[in-house]
Structures are given as structure tokens and as C-alpha cells.
C-alpha positions, -999 to +999 in steps of 0.1 A: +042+119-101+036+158-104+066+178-103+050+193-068+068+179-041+048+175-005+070+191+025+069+166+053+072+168+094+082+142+120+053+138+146+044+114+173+018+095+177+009+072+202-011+040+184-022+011+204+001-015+206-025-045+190-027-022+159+009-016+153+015-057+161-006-063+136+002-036+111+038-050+117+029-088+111+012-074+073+038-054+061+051-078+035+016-084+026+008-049+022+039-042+008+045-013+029+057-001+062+032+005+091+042+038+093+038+044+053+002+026+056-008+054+084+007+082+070-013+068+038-047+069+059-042+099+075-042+117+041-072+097+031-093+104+062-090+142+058-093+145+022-125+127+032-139+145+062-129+179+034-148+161+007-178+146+029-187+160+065-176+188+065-186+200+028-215+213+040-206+221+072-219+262+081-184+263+103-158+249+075-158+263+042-135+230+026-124+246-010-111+277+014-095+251+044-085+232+012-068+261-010-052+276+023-035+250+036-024+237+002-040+199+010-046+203-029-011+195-040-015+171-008-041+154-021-030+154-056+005+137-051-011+110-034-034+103-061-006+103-085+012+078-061-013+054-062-023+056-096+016+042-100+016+023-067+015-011-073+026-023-040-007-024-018-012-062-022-038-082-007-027-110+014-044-132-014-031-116-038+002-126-021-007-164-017-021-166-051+016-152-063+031-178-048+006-206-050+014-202-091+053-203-084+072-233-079+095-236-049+129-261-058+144-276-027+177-290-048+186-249-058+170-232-030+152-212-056+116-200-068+113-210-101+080-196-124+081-160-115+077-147-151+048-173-150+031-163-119+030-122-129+012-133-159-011-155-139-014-127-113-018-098-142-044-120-156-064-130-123-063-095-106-061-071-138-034-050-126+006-053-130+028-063-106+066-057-112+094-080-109+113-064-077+079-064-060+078-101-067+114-107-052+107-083-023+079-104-013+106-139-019+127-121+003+103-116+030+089-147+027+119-170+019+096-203+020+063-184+007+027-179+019+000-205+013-036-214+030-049-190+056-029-159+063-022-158+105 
């Protein structure tokens, strides 16, 4: 991450409830919080109404809205956070984690987890790290397989 850091503010917003149910019922999957995931898109959605719509908008001069406002840095942090964020799984990705481990009823354990990051690594060409892998056993004590509800 840059040595920048990004100030933050506390604001609410009201979000219908079906979205943050189901935000809420993905966490583990997405490996983040709901409120991480919207403070994730917000960024997005104005870096890209700066980059896209309003780039050649006669009313918004972007590089000045941009440079002003320092979304810059903004938008730089971020892109350093995801170039090491790992976490944004898939819900396959998820199942296919723990499709390739082994579950043991006698020890209460997962067993294969060195195995399945390989398998994963190999399958999706991207690391995953260990303490992702036991966050997700935590969540999901007896694992995730078939059809994600």
C-alpha cells in the first residue's frame, strides 16, 4: 500500500433491506463485510462516472474535480488494496476450496488445506493465504458444497 493514508468519515445511508440481507448472507463468501463491499463500490462508481460520463462532460472538468478533491490518492490506495487483496472470493471459488479438502468426523477437523490452496492457486491463478482459508473454516464450520442459497 502507498504510504498515503485516505482520511475517512462516518455517514448514513439508508440501503434497502433485501440488499443488505443478502449482502449479509455473502459475507463469508465475499470475504468481506457489507459495509466494506459498499464503501468498496462507492469508490468504484465515482472513479468511474470521473473516468467515463463525465470525462467529457462541458459542466465537469474530471482531472480538476479529480486533483481538487484529492480522489487521486483516493483512487490510488484502493488500487493498491486490491492489487494485494486476496479476499474477494467467489462463492465457487469458496465451494471449490472446500470440495478439494477433506472434512474428518473422528477429529472434528479439515484436513488437506495445504492441498486445496495448491488446487485452488492452480485452478483460479491467484493465491489465497492460509488465514483466509481458516477464516472461511471458521465461518463455515461444516463447509459449502453444491448450489450456494
Amino acid at each position: 500500500m502507498s504510504g498515503e493514508t485516505t482520511e475517512y468519515i462516518e455517514l448514513k445511508l439508508k440501503v434497502p433491506k433485501a440488499i443488505v440481507d443478502f449482502l449479509r448472507a455473502y459475507e463469508t463468501a465475499m470475504a468481506e463485510s457489507a459495509e466494506q463491499y459498499l464503501e468498496y463500490k462507492i469508490v468504484q462508481a465515482i472513479k468511474g462516472d470521473l473516468d467515463g460520463s463525465w470525462e467529457d462532460s462541458p459542466y465537469f472538468d474530471s482531472p480538476s474535480l479529480i486533483e481538487r478533491f484529492g480522489l487521486d490518492k483516493v483512487f490510488k490506495n484502493q488500487a493498491c488494496a486490491d492489487q494485494q487483496n486476496e479476499a474477494r472470493l467467489t462463492p465457487e471459488q469458496v465451494i471449490f476450496l472446500f470440495k478439494c479438502m477433506e472434512y474428518d468426523e473422528k477429529s472434528r477437523r479439515w484436513k488437506r488445506i495445504t492441498g486445496a490452496q495448491r488446487e485452488f492457486e492452480g485452478q483460479f491463478k491467484r493465491k489465497i493465504a492460509r488465514p483466509t482459508i481458516e477464516k472461511l473454516i471458521e465461518l463455515y464450520p461444516k463447509g459449502m458444497s453444491g448450489r450456494v442459497n
